[in-house]
C-alpha positions as CSV (number, residue, x, y, z in Angstrom):
1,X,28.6,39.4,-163.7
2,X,27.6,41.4,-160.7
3,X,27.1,38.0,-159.1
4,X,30.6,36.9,-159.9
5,X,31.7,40.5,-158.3
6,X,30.0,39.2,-155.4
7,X,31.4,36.1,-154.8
8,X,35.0,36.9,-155.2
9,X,33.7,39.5,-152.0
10,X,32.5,36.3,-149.9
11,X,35.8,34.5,-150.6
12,X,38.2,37.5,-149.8
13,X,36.3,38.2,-146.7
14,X,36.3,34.4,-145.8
15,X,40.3,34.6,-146.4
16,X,40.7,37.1,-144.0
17,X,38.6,35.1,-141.4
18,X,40.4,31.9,-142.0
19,X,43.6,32.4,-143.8
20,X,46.1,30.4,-142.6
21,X,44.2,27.7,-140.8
22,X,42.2,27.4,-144.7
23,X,43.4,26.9,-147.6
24,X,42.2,27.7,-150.9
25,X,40.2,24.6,-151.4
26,X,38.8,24.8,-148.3
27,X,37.2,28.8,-148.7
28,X,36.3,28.2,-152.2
29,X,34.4,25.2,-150.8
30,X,32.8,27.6,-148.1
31,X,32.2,30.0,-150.6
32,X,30.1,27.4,-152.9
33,X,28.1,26.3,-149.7
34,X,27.3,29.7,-149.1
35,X,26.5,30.4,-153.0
36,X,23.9,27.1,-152.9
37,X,21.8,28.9,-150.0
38,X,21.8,32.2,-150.9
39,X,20.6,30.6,-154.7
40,X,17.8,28.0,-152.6
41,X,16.3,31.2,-151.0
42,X,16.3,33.2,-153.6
43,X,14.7,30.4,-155.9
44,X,11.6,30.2,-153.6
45,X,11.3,33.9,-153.1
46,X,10.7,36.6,-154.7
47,X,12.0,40.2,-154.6
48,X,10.6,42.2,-151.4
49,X,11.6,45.7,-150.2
50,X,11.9,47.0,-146.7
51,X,10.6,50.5,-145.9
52,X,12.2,52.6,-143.5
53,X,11.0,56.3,-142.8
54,X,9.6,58.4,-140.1
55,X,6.8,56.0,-140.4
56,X,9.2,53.7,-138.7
57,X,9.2,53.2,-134.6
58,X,9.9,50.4,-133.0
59,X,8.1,48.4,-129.7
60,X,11.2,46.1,-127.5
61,X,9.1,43.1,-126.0
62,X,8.8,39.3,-124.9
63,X,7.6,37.4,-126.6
64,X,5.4,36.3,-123.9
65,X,5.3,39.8,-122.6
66,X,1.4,39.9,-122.6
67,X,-0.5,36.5,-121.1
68,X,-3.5,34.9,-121.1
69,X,-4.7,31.0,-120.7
70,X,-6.9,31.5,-124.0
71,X,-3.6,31.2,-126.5
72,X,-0.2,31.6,-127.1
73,X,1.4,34.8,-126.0
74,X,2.6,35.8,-129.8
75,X,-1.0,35.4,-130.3
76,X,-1.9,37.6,-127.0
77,X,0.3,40.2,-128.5
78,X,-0.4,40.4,-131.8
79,X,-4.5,41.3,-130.4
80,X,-3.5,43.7,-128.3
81,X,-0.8,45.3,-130.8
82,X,-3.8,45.5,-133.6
83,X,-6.1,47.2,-130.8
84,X,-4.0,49.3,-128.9
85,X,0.1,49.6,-130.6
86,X,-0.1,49.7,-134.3
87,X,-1.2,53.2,-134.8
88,X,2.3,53.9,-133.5
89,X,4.4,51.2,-134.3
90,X,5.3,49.2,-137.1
91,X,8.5,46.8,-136.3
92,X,8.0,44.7,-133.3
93,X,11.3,43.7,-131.9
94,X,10.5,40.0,-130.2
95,X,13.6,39.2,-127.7
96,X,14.6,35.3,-127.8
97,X,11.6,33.5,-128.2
98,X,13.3,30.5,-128.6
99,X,13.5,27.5,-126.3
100,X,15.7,28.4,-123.6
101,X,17.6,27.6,-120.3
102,X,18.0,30.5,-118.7
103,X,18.7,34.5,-119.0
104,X,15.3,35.4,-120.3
105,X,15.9,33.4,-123.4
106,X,19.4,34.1,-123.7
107,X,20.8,31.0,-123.2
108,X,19.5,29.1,-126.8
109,X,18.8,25.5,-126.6
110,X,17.1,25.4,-130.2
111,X,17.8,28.1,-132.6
112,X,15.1,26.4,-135.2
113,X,12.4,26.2,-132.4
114,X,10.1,29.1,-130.8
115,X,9.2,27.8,-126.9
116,X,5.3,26.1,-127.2
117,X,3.8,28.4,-124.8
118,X,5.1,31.5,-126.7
119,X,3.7,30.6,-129.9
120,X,4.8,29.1,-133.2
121,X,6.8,29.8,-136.6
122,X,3.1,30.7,-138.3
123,X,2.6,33.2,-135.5
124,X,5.9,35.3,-136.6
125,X,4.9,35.0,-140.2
126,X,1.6,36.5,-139.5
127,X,2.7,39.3,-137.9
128,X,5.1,40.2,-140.4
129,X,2.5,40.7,-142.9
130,X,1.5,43.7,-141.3
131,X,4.7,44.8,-139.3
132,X,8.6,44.3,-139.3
133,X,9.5,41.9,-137.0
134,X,13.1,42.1,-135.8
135,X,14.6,38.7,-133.9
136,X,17.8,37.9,-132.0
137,X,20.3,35.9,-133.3
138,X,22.3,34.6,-130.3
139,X,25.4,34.3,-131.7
140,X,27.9,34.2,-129.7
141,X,27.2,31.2,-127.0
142,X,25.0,28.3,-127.1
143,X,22.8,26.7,-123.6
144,X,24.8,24.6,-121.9
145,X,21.5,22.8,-121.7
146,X,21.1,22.5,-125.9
147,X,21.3,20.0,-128.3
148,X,24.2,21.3,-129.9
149,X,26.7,21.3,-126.4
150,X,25.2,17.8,-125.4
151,X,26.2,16.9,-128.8
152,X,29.5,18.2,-128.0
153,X,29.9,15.9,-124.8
154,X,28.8,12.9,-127.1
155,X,31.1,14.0,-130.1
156,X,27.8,13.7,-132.4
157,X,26.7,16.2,-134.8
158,X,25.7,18.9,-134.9
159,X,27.6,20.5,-132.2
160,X,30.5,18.0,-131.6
161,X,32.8,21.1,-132.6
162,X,30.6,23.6,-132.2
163,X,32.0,25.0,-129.0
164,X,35.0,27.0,-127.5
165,X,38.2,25.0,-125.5
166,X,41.4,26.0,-124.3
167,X,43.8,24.8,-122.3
168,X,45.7,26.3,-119.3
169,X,48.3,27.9,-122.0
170,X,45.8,30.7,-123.6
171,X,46.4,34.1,-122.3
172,X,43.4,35.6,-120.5
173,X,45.3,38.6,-118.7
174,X,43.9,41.1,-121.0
175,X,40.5,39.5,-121.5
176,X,37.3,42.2,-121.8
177,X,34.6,40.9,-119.9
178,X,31.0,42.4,-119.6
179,X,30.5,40.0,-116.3
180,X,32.6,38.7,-113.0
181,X,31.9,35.4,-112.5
182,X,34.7,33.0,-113.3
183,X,35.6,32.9,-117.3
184,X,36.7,29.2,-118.0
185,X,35.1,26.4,-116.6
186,X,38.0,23.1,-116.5
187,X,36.6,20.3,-118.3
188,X,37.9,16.8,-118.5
189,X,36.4,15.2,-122.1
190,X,38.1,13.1,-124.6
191,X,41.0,12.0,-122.6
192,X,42.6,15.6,-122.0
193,X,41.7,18.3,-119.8
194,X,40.8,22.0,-121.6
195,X,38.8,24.5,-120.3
196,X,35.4,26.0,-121.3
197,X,34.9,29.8,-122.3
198,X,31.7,31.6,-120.7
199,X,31.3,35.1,-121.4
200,X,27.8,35.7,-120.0
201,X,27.1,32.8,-117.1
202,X,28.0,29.1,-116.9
203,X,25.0,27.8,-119.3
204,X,26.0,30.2,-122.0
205,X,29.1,28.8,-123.6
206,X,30.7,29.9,-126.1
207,X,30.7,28.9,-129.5
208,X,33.9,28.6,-131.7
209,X,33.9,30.7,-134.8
210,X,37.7,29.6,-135.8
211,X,35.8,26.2,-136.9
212,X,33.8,27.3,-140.2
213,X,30.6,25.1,-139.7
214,X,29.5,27.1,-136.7
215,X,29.7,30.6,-139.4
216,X,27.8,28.3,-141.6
217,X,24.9,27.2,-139.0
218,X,24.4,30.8,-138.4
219,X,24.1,32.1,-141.8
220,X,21.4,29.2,-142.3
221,X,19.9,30.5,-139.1
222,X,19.7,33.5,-140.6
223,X,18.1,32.8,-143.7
224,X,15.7,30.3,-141.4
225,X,14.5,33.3,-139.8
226,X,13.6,35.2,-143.3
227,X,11.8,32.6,-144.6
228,X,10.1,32.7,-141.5
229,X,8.9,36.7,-141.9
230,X,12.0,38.1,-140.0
231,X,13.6,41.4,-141.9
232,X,15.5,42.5,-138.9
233,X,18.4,40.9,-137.1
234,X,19.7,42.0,-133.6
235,X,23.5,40.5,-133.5
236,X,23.4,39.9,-130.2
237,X,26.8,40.3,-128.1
238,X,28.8,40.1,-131.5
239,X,31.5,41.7,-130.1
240,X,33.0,39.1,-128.2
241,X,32.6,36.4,-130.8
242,X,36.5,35.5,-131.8
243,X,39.2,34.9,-129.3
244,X,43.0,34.8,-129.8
245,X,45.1,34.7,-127.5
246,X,47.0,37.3,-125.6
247,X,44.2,39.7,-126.6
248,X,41.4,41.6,-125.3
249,X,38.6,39.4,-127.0
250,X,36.5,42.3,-128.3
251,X,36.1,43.6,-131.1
252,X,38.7,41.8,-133.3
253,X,39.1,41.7,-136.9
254,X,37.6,38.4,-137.3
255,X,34.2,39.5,-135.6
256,X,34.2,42.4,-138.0
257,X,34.8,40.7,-141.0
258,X,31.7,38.2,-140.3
259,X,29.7,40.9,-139.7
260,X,30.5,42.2,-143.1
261,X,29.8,38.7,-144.3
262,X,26.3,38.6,-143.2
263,X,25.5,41.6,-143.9
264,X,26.8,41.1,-147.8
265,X,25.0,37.5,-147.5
266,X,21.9,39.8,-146.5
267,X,22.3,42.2,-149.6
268,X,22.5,38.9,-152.3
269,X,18.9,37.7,-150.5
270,X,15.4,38.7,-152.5
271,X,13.8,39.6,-149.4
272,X,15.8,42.9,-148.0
273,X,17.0,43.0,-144.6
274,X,18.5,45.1,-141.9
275,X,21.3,43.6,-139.2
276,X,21.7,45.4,-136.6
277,X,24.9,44.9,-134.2
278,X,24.1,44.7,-130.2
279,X,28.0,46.7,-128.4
280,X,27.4,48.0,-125.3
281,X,30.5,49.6,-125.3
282,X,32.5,52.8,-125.4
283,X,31.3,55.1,-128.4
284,X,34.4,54.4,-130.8
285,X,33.8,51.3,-130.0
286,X,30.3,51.0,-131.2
287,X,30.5,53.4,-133.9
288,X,33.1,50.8,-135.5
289,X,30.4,48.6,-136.3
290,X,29.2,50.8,-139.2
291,X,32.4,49.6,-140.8
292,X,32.8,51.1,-144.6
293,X,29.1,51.4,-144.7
294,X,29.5,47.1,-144.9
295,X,29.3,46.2,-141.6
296,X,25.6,47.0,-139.4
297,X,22.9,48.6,-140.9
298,X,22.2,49.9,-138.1
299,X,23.7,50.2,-134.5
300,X,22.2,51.0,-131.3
301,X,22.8,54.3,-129.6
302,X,23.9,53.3,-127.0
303,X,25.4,56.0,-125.4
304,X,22.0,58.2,-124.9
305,X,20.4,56.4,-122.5
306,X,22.8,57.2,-119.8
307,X,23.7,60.6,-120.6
308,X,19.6,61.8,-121.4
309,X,19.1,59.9,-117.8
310,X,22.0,61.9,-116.7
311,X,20.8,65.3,-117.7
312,X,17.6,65.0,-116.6
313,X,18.5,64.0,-112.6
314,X,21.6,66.2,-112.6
315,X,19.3,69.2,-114.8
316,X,22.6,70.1,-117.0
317,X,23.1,69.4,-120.6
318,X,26.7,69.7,-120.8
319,X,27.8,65.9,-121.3
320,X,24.7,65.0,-123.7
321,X,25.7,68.2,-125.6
322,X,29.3,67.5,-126.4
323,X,28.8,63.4,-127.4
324,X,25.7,64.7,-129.9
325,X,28.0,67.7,-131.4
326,X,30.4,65.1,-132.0
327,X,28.2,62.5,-132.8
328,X,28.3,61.7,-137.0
329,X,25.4,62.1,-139.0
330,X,25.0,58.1,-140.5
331,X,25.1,57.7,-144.1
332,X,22.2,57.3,-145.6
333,X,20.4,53.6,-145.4
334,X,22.8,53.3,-141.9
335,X,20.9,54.4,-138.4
336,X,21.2,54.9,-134.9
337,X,18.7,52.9,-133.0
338,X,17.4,55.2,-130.4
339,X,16.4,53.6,-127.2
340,X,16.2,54.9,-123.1
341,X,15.4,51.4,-121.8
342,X,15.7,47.7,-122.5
343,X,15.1,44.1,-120.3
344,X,18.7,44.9,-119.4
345,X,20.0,47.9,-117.8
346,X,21.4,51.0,-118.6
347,X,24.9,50.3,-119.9
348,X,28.0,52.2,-117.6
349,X,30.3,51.5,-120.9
350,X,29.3,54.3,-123.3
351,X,29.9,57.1,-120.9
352,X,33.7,55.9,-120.7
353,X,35.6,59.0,-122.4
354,X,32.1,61.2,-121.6
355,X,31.7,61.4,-118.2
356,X,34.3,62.0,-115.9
357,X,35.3,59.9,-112.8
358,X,32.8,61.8,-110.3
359,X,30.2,62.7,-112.4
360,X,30.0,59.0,-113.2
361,X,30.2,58.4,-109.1
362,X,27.5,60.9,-108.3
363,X,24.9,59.5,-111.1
364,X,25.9,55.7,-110.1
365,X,24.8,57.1,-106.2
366,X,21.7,59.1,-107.4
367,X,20.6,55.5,-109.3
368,X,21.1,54.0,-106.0
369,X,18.6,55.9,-104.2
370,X,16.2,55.6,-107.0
371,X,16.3,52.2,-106.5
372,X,18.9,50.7,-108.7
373,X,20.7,47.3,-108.6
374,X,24.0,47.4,-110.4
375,X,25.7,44.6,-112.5
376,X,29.3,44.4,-112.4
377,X,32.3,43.8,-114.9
378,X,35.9,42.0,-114.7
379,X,38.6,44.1,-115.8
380,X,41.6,41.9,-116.9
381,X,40.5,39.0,-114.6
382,X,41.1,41.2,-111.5
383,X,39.3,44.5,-110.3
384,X,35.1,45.0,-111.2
385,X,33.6,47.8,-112.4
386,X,29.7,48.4,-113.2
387,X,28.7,47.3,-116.6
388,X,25.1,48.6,-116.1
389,X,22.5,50.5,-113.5
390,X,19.5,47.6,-113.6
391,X,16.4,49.3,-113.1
392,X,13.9,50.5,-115.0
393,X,13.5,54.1,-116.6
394,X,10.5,54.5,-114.6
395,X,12.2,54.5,-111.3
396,X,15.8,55.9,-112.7
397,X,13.9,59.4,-114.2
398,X,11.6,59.4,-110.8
399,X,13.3,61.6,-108.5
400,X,16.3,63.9,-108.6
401,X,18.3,66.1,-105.9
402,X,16.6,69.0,-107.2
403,X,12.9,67.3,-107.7
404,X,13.5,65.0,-104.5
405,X,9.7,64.0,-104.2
406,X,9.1,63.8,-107.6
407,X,7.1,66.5,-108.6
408,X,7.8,67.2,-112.0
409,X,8.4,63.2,-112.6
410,X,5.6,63.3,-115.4
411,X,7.1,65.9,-117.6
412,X,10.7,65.0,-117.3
413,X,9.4,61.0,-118.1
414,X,7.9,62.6,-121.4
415,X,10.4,64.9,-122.1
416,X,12.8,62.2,-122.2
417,X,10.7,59.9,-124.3
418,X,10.6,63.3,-126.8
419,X,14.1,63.7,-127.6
420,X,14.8,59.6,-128.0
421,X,11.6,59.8,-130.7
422,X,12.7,63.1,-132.3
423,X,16.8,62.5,-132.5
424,X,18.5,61.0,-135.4
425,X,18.1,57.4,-135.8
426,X,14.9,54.8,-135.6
427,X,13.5,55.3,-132.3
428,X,12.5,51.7,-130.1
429,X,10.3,51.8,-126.5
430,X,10.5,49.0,-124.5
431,X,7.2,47.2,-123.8
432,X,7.2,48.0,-120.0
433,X,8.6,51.9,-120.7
434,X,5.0,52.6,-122.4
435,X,2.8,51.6,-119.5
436,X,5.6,53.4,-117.0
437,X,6.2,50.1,-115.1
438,X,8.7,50.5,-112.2
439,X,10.9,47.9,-110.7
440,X,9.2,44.3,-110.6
441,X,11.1,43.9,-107.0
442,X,8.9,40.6,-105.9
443,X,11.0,38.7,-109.0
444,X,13.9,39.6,-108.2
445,X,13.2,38.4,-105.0
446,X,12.6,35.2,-106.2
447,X,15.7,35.2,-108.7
448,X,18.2,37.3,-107.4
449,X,19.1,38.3,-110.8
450,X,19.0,41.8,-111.3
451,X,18.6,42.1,-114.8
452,X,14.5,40.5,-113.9
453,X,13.7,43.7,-112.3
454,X,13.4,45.2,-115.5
455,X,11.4,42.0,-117.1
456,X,8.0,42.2,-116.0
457,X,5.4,40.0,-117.8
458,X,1.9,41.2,-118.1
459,X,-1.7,39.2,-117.9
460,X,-3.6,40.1,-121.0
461,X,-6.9,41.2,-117.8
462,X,-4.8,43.2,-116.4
463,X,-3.3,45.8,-118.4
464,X,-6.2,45.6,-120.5
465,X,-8.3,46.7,-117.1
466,X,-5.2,49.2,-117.0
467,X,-5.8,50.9,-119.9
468,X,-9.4,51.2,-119.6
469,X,-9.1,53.0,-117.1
470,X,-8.5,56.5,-118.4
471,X,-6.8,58.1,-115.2
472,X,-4.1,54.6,-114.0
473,X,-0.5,55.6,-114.2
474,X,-0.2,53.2,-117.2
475,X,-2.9,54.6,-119.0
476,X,-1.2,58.5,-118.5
477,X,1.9,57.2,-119.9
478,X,0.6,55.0,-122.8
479,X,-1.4,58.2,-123.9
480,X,1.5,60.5,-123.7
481,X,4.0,58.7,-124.9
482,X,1.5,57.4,-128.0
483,X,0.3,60.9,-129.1
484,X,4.2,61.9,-129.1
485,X,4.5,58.7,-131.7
486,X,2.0,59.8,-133.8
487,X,3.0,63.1,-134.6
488,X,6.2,61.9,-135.1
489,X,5.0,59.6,-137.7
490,X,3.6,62.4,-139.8
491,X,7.4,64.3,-139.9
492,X,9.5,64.3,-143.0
493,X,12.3,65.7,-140.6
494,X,12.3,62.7,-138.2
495,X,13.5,60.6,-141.3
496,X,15.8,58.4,-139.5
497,X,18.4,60.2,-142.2
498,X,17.2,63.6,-141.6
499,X,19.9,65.8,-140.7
500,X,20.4,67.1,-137.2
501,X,22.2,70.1,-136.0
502,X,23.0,70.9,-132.4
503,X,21.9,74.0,-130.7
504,X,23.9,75.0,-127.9
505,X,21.5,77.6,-125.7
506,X,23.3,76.9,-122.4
507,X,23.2,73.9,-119.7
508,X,19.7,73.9,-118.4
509,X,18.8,73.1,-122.3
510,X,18.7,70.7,-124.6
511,X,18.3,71.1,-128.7
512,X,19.1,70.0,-131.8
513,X,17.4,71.0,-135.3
514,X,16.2,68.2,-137.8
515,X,15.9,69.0,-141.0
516,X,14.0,66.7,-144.3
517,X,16.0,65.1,-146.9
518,X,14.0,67.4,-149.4
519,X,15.1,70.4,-147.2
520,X,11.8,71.1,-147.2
521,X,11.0,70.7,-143.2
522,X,12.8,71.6,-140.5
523,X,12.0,70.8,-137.1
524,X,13.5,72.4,-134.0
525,X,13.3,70.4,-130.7
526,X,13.8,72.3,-127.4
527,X,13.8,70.7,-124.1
528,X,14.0,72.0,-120.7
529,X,16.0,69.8,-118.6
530,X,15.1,71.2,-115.4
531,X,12.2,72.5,-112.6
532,X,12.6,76.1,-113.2
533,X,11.1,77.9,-116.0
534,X,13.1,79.0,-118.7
535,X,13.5,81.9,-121.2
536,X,15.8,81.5,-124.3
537,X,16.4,82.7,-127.2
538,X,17.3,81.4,-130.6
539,X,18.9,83.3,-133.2
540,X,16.5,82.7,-136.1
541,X,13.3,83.5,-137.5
542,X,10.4,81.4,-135.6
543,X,7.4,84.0,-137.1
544,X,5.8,81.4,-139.3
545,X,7.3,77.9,-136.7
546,X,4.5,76.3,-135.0
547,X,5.1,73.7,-132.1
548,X,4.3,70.3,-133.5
549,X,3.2,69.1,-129.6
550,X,0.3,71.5,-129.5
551,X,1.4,75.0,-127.7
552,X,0.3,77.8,-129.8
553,X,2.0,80.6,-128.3
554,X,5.6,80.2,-127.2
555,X,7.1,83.7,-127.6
556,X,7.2,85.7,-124.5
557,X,6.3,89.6,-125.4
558,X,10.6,90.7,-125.7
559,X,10.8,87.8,-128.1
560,X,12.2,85.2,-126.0
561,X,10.3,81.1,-125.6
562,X,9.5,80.5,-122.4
563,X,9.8,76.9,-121.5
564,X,8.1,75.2,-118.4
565,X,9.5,72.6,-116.1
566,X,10.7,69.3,-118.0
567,X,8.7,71.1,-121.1
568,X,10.0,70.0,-124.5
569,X,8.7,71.8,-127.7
570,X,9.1,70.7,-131.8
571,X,8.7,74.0,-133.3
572,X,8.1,73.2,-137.4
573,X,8.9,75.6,-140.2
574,X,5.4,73.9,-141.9
């Protein structure tokens, strides 16, 4: 019965997709396909649950993030993860590990393939044994390099219809774009000129949703990657998935509506799963993609990054303190995914609606001198505007106009780090961000692509000789960074779900209380956003609170907690 329930969902959310270019035949004949491999999986698997709790933090890498001649880099990784990462971690986010032409991995040739040199389908599956591994699904373009598009240019399957044309009638006046190169790329193939659709670069074209085979590649992409160990999906760039004309592009029904597909399609499977949508954009915007608590399982927060960057180099509080008052608590089994850094930059997007006109100017000048590239925009087809701030968080949290040499750099690096792990959600560090790795300027000398300054690839020697060495930069940061991962772990109140409660004690300060599901713990985290000390005061009863981080007296004698430079605090009721 429930099952029935079910299916009558997958055909009214395929009518809304398809209807009227379907008819009823044609969904219920979807519907059945879909049916027959939700029932294969499920037939040669049985029932498996995924865990999430404080327990849960995430590391953002490469799959070839960590080299060495000796074997594959999965395999590289997954030695130094059981030596030096899983006491903190345990989900491993691997970026596109699949053979690729270009963009870091970006740019797909062979969704069913991992690249040789990276490692193999037995590699992901051992892992996952031990860890949650979350993988992309590039869903909304193709290589123009692939099987699938040279299909297309051969009319051959698969792929001979896999991919998105229009011709010179389709409005693009309106079009969101999160680039600036040109959109449509004229194309003369079977005997009439149309034009291609690029979002992201020339060999990343986009694939055609309106045709229902490509939705049904990807939902056996999907379940490929399950049986292959996978229980976490990254939709990546999902928002720009269906087109109609005279629109935006972004965002529309249609892309909605799949993503409540698969994430319905992931609910029927035996193995559980979380998807999780990629949107750098404005905060409505993102928030969407919770849907009716049917869409995402989780979505990233996208809007943190910049504005904790911005409060640390600008020392006031006021911007990250009005999005996080206003920020919704997510229903329980939804999350934020917490991040500060990425391999791309720190989106420009999320602050529209936050940050006003110059304080966006003055933080976009103060990247500059830190040493950020910036990646730019179209806005309807004619003026640019920056998308993102490429550089790392290294570099961006280095130096401010208050601290210009850089002399509390340490603290407010940590600092930082603290409120990402400590706020509401599931928190994720990028590979790189643990070992404090700054701008890889020699590759993007020999790319030009500014999104590589932020992708540096380690040999398995070096950072190995790095981290041995007790007092290296990488070494300080991995030590810091890991003990504030550990306690963390042990934290009923940084549930993902836990509530949290902002504190407003003035613009130099940043805090927010967390309290258990079992209303048992409650955690308050206080963080000094600037290089003077500070003296607050919190209306509540701290007697029996100690600070989780180590500091065993914080009062000062008249009551008040003094707070060093860049000093952040957890003060716990137990």
């Amino acid at each position: 019965m429930l099952f029935q329930k079910n299916q009558k969902k997958i055909s009214s959310i395929l009518r809304t997709i398809y209807k009227p270019s379907l008819n009823e035949r044609d969904i219920d004949h979807l519907k059945d396909q879909i049916i027959q491999i939700i029932k294969k999986f499920n037939q040669n698997n049985s029932k498996k649950k995924l865990t999430i709790s404080e327990k849960t933090s995430l590391v953002i890498c490469y799959g070839d993030n960590i080299n060495s001649n000796q074997k594959s880099s999965i395999q590289v990784f997954q030695n130094f993860f059981k030596k030096n990462l899983n006491k903190y971690f345990n989900a491993i986010h691997f970026l596109p590990f699949y053979p690729s032409s270009s963009d870091s991995g970006f740019a797909v040739k062979d969704h069913y393939k991992i690249e040789k040199r990276i490692g193999s389908w037995s590699d992901i599956k051992k892992i996952s044994k031990s860890s949650h591994v979350m993988a992309d699904i590039v869903i909304n373009h193709s290589s123009a390099r692939g099987l699938w598009f040279k299909n297309f240019l051969k009319k051959k399957r698969p792929g001979k219809d896999y991919f998105l044309t229009v011709n010179s009638k389709f409005n693009t006046s309106k079009v969101v774009r999160p680039r600036d190169h040109k959109l449509l790329k004229k194309i003369d193939i079977f005997g009439k000129s149309d034009f291609l659709w690029r979002t992201f670069s020339a060999d990343q074209i986009d694939l055609d949703f309106k045709n229902p085979s490509v939705l049904l590649r990807f939902i056996k992409i999907m379940v490929h990657l399950v049986s292959n160990g996978v229980t976490i999906f990254r939709l990546d760039a999902i928002a720009y998935l269906w087109k109609k004309n005279g629109t935006n592009c972004i965002n529309l029904k249609q892309t909605h509506e799949i993503v409540k597909l698969l994430r319905l399609i992931s609910n029927l499977l035996n193995v559980e799963t979380i998807i999780i949508t990629e949107t750098n954009l404005p905060e409505k915007e993102n928030l969407s993609y919770f849907g009716k608590n049917d869409e995402a399982n989780w979505i990233y927060n996208f809007s943190l990054p910049p504005l904790l960057i911005h409060a640390f180099l600008f020392e006031n509080s006021s911007y990250l303190n009005k999005w996080s008052k206003k920020l919704p608590n997510a229903k329980f089994q939804n999350s934020y995914l917490n991040f500060i850094a990425s391999h791309d930059g720190i989106g420009m997007r999320p602050t529209e609606g936050i940050l006003n006109k110059k304080s966006l100017n003055n933080f976009l000048k103060r990247l500059k001198k830190n040493g950020s590239k910036f990646s730019y925009r179209k806005v309807q087809n004619k003026s640019k505007k920056v998308y993102e701030a490429n550089i790392t968080v290294f570099d961006a949290l280095k130096k401010s106009d208050t601290d210009p040499n850089g002399k509390f750099f340490l603290e407010r690096y940590i600092a930082a780090h603290a409120i990402m792990i400590s706020f509401e959600g599931v928190p994720a560090i990028y590979f790189n961000s643990l070992f404090g790795k700054s701008n890889d300027e020699a590759k993007y000398v020999i790319t030009g692509n500014n999104r590589d300054i932020n992708r540096y690839k380690w040999s398995y020697e070096n950072i190995k000789k790095k981290l041995n060495n007790k007092n290296s930069k990488q070494s300080i940061f991995y030590q810091n960074l890991g003990k504030l991962l550990e306690i963390k772990r042990k934290q009923k109140a940084f549930h993902p779900n836990a509530k949290r409660l902002n504190i407003n004690l003035g613009s130099k300060i940043f805090c927010y209380e967390r309290i258990s599901l079992d209303k048992k713990q409650t955690i308050i985290c206080i963080t000094n956003l600037s290089t003077k000390l500070q003296y607050i005061k919190i209306n509540k009863n701290l007697i029996k609170y100690r600070d989780l981080l180590g500091r065993k007296t914080f009062f000062t004698l008249d009551k008040k907690i003094k707070l060093d430079p860049c000093q952040t605090i957890w003060l716990s009721n137990r």
